[in-house]
C-alpha positions as CSV (number, residue, x, y, z in Angstrom):
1,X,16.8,16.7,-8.4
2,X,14.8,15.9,-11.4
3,X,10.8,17.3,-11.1
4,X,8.3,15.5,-10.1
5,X,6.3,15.2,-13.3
6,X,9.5,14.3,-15.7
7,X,10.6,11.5,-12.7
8,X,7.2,9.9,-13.1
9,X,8.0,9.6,-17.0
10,X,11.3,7.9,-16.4
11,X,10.1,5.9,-14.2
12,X,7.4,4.5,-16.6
13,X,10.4,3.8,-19.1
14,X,12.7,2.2,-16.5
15,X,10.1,-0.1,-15.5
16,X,9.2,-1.6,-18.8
17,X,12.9,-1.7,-19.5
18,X,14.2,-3.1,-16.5
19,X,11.6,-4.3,-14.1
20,X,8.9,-5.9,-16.5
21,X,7.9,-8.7,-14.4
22,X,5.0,-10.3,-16.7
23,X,7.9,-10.2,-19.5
24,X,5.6,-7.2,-22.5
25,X,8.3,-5.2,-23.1
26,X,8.0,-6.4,-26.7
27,X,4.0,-6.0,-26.6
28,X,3.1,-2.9,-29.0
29,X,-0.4,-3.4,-27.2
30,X,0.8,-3.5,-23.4
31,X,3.7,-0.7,-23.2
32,X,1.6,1.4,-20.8
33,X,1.4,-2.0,-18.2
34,X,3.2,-0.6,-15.6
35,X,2.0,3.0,-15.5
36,X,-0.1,3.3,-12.7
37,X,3.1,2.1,-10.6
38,X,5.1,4.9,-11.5
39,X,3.7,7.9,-10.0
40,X,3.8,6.1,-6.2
41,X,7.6,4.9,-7.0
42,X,8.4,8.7,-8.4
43,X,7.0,9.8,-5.1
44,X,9.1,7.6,-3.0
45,X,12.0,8.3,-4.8
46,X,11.4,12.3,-4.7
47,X,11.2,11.9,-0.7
48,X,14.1,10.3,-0.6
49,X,13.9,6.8,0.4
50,X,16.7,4.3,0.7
51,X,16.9,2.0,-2.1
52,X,15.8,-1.3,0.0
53,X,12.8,0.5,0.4
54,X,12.0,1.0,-3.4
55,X,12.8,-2.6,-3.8
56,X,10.7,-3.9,-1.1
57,X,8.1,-1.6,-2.6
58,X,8.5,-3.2,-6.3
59,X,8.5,-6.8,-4.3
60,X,4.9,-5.5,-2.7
61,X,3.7,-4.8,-6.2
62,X,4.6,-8.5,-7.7
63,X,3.3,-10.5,-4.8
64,X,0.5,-8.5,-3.5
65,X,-0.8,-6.8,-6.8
66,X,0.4,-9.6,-9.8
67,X,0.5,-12.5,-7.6
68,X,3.7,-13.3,-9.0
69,X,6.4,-14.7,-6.6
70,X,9.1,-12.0,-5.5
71,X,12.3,-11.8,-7.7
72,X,14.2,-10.0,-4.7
73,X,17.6,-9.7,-7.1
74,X,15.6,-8.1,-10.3
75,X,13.3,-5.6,-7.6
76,X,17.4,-4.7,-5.7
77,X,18.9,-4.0,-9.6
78,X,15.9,-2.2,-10.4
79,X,15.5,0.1,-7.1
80,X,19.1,0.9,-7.6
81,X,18.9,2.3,-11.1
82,X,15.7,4.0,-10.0
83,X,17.5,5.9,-7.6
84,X,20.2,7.2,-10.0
85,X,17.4,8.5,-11.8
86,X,16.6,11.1,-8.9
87,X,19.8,11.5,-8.1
């Protein structure tokens, strides 16, 4: 299992990559957007939880946090490759 401290780093990356829900991937100026999310989903992934948990988690973030509406397919795809990342 990867450590904690490098899991939180991929997860940074994978959410700008893949998750990016307010679309500033490109941004030079916004690349650390997501950052404070990733130590929370690095935890949930090191303990183990199922990937609908991770998703419901990233769907928490964009409703709750953003007020964005949920995108329930992008938050399964993206739970899913976070958990290969702890795999």
């Amino acid at each position: 299992m990867t450590n904690l401290p490098d899991l939180i780093d991929l997860v940074r990356a994978l959410l700008l990559a893949d998750w990016d829900s307010i679309g500033i991937r490109d941004e030079p100026k916004a690349q650390d957007e997501y950052d404070d999310y990733a130590p929370a989903i690095a935890e949930l992934l090191h303990s183990g939880v199922e990937t609908d948990a991770i998703a419901e988690h990233l769907r928490r973030i964009e409703t709750d946090q953003m007020s964005l509406p949920p995108n329930t397919k992008r938050a399964r795809h993206v739970a899913a490759r976070l958990r290969q990342l702890s795999a």
